[in-house]
C-alpha positions as CSV (number, residue, x, y, z in Angstrom):
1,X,199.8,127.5,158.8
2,X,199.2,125.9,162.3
3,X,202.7,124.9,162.3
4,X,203.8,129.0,161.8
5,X,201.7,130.3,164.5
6,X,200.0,129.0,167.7
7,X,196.8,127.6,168.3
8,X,196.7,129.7,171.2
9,X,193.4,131.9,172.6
10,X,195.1,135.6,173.4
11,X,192.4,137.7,174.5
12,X,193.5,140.6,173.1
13,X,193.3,142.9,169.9
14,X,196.1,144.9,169.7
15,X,198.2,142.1,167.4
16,X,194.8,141.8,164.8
17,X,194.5,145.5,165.4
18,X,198.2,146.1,164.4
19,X,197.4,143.3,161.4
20,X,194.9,145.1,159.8
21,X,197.0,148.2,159.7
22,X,199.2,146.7,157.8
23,X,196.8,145.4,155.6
24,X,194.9,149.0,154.7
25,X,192.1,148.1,157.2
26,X,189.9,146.1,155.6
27,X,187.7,145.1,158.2
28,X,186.7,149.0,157.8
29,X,185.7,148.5,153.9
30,X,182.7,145.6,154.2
31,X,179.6,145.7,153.5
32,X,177.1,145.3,156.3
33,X,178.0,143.4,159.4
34,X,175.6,141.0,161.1
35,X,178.0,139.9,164.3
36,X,176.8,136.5,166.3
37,X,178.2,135.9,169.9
38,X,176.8,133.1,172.5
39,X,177.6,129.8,173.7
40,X,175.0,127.3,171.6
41,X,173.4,128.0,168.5
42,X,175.6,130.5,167.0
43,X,176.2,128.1,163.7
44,X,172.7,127.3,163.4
45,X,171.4,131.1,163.7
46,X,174.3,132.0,161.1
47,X,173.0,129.1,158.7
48,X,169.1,130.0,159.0
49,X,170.2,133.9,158.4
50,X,171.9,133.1,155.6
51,X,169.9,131.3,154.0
52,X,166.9,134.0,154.8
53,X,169.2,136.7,153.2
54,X,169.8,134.5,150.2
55,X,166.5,133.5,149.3
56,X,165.7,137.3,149.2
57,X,168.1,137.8,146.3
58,X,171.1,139.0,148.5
59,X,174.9,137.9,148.6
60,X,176.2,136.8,151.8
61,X,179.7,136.3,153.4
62,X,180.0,134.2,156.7
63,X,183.1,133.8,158.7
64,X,182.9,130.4,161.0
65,X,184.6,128.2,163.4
66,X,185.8,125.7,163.6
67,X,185.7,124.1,160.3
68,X,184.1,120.2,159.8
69,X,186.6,118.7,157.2
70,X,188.4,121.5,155.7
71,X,189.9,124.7,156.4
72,X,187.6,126.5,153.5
73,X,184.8,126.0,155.3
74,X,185.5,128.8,157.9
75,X,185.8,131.6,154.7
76,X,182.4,131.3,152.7
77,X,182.1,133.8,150.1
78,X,179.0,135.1,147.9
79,X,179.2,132.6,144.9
80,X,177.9,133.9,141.0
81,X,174.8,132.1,141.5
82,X,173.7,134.0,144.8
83,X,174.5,131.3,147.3
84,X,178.2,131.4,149.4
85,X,180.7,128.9,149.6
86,X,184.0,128.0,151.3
87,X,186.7,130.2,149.7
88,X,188.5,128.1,146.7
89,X,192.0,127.1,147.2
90,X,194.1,129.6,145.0
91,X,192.0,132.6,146.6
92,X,192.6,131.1,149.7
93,X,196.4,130.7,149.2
94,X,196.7,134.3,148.1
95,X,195.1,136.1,150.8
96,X,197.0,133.9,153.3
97,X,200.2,134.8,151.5
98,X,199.4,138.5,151.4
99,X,198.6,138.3,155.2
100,X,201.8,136.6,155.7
101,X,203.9,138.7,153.8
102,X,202.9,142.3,155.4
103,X,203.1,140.7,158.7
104,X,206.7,139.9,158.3
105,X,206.9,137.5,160.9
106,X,205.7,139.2,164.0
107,X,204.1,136.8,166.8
108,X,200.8,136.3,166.0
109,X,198.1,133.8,166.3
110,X,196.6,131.1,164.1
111,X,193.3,132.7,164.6
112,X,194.8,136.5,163.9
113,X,195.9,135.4,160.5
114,X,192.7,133.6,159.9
115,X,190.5,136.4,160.4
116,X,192.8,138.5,158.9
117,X,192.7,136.4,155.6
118,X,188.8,136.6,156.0
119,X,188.5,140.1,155.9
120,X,190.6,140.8,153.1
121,X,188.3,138.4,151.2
122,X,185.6,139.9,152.3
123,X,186.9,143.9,151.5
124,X,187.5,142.4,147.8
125,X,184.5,140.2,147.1
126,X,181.6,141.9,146.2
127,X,178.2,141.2,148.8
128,X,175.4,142.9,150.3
129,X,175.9,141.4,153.7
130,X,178.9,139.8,156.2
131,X,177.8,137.3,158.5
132,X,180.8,137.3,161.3
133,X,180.5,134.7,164.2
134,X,182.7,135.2,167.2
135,X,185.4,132.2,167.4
136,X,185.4,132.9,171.6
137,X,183.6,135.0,173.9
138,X,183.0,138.3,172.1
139,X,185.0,141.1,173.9
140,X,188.5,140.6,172.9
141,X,187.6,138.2,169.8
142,X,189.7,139.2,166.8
143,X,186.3,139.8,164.9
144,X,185.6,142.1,167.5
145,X,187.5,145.0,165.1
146,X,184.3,145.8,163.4
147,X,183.5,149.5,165.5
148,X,180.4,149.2,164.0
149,X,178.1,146.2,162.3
150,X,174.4,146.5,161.3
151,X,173.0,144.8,163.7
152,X,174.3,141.8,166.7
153,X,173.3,139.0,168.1
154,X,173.6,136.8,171.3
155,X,172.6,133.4,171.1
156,X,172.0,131.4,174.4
157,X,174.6,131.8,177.1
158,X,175.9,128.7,178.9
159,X,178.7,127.6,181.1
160,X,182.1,126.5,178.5
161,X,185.6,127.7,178.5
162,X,185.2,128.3,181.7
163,X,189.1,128.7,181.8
164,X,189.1,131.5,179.3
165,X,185.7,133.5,180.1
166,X,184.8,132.9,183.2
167,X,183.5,130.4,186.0
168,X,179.7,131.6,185.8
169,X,177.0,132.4,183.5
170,X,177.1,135.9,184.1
171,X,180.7,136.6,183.9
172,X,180.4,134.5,180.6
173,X,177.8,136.6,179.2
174,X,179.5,140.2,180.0
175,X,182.6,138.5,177.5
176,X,179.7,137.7,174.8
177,X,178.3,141.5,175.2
178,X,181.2,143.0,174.8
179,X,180.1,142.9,170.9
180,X,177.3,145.0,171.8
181,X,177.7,148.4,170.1
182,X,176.4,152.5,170.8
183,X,173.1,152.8,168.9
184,X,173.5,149.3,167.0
185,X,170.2,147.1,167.4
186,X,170.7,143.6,169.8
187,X,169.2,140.2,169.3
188,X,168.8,138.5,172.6
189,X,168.1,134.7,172.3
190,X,166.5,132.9,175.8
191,X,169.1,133.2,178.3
192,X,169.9,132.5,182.2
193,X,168.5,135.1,184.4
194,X,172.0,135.8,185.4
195,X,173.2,136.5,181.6
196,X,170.4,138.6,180.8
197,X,171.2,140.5,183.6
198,X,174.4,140.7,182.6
199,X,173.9,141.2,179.2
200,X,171.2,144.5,180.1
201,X,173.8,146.1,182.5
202,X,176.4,146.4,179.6
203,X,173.7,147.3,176.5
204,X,172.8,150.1,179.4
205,X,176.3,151.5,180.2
206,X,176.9,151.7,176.3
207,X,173.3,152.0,174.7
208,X,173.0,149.4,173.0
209,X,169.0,149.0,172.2
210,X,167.9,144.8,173.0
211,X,165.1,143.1,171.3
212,X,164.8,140.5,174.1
213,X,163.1,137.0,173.5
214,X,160.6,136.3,175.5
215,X,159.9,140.0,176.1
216,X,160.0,141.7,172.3
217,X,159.4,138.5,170.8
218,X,158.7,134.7,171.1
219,X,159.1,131.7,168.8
220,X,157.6,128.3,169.7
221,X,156.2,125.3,167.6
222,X,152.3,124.5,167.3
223,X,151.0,121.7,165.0
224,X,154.3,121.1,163.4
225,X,154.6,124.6,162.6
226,X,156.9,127.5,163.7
227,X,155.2,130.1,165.0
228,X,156.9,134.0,165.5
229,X,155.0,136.9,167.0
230,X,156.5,140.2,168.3
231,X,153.8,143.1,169.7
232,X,152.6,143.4,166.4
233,X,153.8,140.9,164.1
234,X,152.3,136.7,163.5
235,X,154.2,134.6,161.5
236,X,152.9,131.1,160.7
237,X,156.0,129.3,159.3
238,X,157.2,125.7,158.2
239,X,159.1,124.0,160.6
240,X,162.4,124.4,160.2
241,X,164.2,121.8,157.6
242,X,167.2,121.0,160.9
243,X,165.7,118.9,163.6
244,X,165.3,119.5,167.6
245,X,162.8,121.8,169.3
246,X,166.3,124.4,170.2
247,X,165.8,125.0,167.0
248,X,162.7,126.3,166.8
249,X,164.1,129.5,169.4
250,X,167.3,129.6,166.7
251,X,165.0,130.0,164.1
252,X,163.3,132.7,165.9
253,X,166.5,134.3,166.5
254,X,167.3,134.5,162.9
255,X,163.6,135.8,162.3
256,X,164.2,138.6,164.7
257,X,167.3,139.9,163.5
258,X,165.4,139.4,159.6
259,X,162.8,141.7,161.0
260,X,165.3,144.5,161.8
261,X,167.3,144.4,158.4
262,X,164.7,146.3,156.5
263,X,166.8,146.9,153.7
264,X,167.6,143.4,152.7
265,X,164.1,142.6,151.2
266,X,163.2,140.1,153.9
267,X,159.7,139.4,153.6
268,X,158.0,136.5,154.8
269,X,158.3,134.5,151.7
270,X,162.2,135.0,151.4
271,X,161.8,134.2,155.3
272,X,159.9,130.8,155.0
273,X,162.6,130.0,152.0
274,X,165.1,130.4,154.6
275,X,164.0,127.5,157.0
276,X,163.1,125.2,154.8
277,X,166.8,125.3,152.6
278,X,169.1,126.0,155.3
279,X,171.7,123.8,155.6
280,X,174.0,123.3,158.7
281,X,176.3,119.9,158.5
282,X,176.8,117.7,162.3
283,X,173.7,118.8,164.0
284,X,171.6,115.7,163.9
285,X,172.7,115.0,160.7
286,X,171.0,111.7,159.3
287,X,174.3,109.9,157.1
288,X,173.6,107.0,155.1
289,X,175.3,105.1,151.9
290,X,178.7,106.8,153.0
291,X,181.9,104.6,153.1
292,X,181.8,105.1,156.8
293,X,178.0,103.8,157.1
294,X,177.8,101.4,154.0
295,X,179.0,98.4,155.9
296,X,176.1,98.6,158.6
297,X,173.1,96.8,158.5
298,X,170.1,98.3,156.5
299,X,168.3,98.6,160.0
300,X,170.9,101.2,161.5
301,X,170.0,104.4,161.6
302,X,172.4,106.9,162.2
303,X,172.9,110.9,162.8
304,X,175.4,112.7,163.4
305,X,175.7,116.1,165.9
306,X,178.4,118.1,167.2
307,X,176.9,119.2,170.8
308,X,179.8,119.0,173.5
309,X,178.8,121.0,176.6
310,X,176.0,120.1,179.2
311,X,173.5,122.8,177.6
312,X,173.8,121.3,174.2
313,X,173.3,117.7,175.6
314,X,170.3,118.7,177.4
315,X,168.8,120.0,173.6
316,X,170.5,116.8,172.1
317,X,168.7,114.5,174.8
318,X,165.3,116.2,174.0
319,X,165.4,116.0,170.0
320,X,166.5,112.6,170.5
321,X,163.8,111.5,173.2
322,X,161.4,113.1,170.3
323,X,162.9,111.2,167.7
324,X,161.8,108.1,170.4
325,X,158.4,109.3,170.9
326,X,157.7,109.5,167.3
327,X,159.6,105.8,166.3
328,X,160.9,104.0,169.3
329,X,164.3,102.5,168.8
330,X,166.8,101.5,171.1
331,X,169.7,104.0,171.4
332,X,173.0,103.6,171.0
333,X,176.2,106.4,171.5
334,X,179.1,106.8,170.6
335,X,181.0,109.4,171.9
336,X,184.2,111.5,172.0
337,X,185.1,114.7,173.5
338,X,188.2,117.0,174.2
339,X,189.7,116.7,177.8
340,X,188.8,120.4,179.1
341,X,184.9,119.9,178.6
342,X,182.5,118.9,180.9
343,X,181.8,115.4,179.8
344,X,179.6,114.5,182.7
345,X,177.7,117.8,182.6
346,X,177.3,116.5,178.8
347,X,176.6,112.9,178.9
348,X,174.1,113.3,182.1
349,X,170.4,114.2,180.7
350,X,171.0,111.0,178.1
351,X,170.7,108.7,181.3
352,X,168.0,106.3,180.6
353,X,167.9,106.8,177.3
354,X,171.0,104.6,176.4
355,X,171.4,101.0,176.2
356,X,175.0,100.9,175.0
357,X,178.0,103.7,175.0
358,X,181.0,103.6,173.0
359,X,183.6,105.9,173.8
360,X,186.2,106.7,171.0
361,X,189.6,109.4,170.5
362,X,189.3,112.0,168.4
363,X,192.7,111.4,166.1
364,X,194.3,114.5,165.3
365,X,192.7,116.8,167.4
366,X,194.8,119.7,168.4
367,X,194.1,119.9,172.2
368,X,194.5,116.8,174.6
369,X,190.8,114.6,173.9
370,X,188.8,112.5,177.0
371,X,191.2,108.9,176.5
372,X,188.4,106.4,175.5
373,X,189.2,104.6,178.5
374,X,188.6,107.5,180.3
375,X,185.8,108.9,178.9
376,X,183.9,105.3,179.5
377,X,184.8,104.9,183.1
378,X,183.2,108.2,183.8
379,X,180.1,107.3,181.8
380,X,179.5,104.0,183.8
381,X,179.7,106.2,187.1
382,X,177.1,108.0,185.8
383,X,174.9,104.4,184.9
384,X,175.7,104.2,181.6
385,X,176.9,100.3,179.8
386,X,179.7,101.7,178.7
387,X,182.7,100.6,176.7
388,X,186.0,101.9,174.9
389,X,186.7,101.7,171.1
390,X,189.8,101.9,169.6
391,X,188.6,103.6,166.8
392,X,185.5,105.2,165.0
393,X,184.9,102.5,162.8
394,X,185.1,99.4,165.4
395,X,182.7,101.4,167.2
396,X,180.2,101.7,164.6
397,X,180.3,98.0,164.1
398,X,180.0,97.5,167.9
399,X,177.5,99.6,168.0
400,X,175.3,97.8,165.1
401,X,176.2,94.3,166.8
402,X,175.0,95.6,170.4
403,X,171.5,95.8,169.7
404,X,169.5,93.4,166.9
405,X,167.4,94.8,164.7
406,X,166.3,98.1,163.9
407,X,168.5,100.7,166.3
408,X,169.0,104.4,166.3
409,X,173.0,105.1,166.6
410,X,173.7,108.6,167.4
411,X,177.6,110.1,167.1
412,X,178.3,113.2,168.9
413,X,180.0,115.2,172.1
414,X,182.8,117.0,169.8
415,X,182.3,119.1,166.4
416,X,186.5,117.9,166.1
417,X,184.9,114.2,165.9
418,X,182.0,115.1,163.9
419,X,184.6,116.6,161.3
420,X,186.4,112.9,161.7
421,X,183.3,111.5,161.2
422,X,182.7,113.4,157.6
423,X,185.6,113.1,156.4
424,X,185.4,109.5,156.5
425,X,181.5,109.1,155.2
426,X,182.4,111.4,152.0
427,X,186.0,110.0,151.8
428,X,187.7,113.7,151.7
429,X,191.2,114.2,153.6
430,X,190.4,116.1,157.3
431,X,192.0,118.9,157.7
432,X,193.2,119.7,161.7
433,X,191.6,122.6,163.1
């Protein structure tokens, strides 16, 4: 399919629009929309709303991006036994051919055809809810079709894509509101004073009611517990089963937007459920007895996360500075990113953490990636010990020689590399995003 139509970003919706049309609108027969914009967090809020909404008896679709190791993963549909998976190869075959054939070969984008697919499963697979996460910005995002969801959310706001969205904060954020809707209910995760602003002026012009974190509600941890309150609501609630204290505040994202869907059953049982079995692969994931990790010594630990713009490092920094606090180990990276991000934006609030840095390519990623040489250079300007690897796997043995004894290895800066990285543990073909 990538080799029929571009990987290109046209922010527009006329073509999907036009698409659909063709296809007897089916973005216009699903069930209830729950719509995620923001710049961080988005696949973590998805996964802990998901799993809230299935642990209360309901059946869920959820349309990601991009996917880890295969192309299914971005299509997960309600399964028979109440829990949704990526879409199985013949369905997925058939509704890409059906999206295909009515679109006759008119220009159209690898992420048009994707979406459109993803609706068409949707309109024909029965579920109480669709999950739809915006693939970029919000405003002219092809999932931005739906004229009205249930309810929509904005995770926090940061600087990436710059190119695409906009060169600050606040023009970033007006792109992510533009999935705000007339009358439908807002989620507002923490954001820049700028994006809120932003965010407000455009719920105002449209009326769009906010519940607004830090204002309508708040989320925070207290002896290893996850604490919610709104004005008249306290919730004391396991920690959340994926590690970091960001998310603790995605957690309390998802709880807010649970609070609002009255009608999905989502008490504070099916609510506590939720955080304890959600499951979100490449955010510090710990792997172990893989083929990738096998060969390492039996005093390497090693995790996993996809962060690759300066506000996730910051959040990556800090879960791994707690992982320190708890069991000091020396930490090693290993790290690969695509060219257009900010690497040093990313790599900074690590310094002093580090005691060696591999940098590696990202094979088969569809945009240019930071060289390895290049990537390492810029790290040892910014005081790191830093080195290039040809590959993943002379890095991880690099890595376990740099340091004897017990170590902490952590793999991250691209979710294209953590998909690499997967692939190879479970020994499953990647598929190129």
């Amino acid at each position: 399919m990538r080799t029929l139509h571009p990987l290109l970003i046209d922010l527009s919706l006329d073509r999907i629009v036009a698409l659909l049309e063709k296809l007897g609108n089916p973005h216009t027969a699903l069930p209830p929309v729950i719509h995620i914009a923001g710049t961080n967090g988005k696949g973590s809020t998805t996964a802990f709303l998901k799993a809230m909404l299935e642990a209360a008896g309901n059946r869920v679709h959820a349309y990601t991006s991009p996917h880890l190791v295969r192309f299914h993963e971005r299509i997960q549909l309600a399964g028979p036994d109440g829990r949704a998976v990526p879409i199985g190869e013949h369905e997925l075959v058939e509704v890409l051919s059906r999206v295909e054939r009515v679109n006759a070969g008119a220009a159209v984008t690898f992420f048009e055809i994707t979406t459109a697919a993803a609706f068409l499963a949707f309109s024909e697979t029965p579920a109480d809810a669709v999950i739809l996460e915006v693939g970029l910005g919000g405003r002219a995002d092809t999932t931005n079709v739906v004229a009205k969801p249930r309810l929509t959310i904005i995770t926090p706001v940061s600087m990436d894509h710059a190119d695409k969205l906009g060169d600050t904060v606040a023009k970033i954020a007006v792109e992510k509101a533009g999935i705000l809707k007339r009358g439908v209910p807002a989620i507002i995760a923490p954001q820049d004073a700028d994006g809120l602003d932003a965010i407000r002026d455009v719920a105002r012009r449209i009326g769009a009611p906010l519940t607004v974190c830090g204002e309508d509600y708040d989320a925070f941890e207290q002896r290893g517990r996850l604490v919610f309150q709104t004005g008249d609501t306290l919730l004391d609630l396991p920690r959340p089963a994926l590690l970091g204290r960001h998310q603790i505040m995605n957690a309390g994202t998802a709880i807010a937007a649970a609070l609002q869907l009255d009608e999905f059953g989502l008490d504070p049982k099916a609510i506590e459920r939720g955080l304890i079995e959600v499951v979100w692969p490449a955010r510090m994931q710990r792997l172990a007895g893989g083929r990738l990790t096998s060969g390492l010594s039996a005093d390497a630990e090693i995790w996993l996360d996809g962060g690759h713009n300066p506000a996730g490092g910051q959040a990556l920094a800090q879960t791994v500075a707690d992982l320190e606090e708890r069991s000091p180990k020396p930490l090693v990276m290993i790290v690969g990113m695509m060219g257009q991000k900010d690497a040093g934006g990313f790599l900074q609030p690590f310094q002093g953490q580090v005691t060696h840095l591999f940098a590696v390519p990202i094979p088969g990623a569809h945009e240019a990636p930071f060289a390895a040489d290049a990537l390492a250079g810029l790290a040892r300007t910014l005081g790191f010990k830093a080195e290039a690897a040809a590959d993943l796997g002379s890095a991880l043995h690099r890595a376990d020689r740099a340091v004897g004894g017990a170590k902490r290895i952590l793999i991250c800066g691209s979710l294209y590399l953590a998909g690499h990285v997967l692939a190879l543990e479970t020994g499953v073909a990647q598929q190129g995003n």
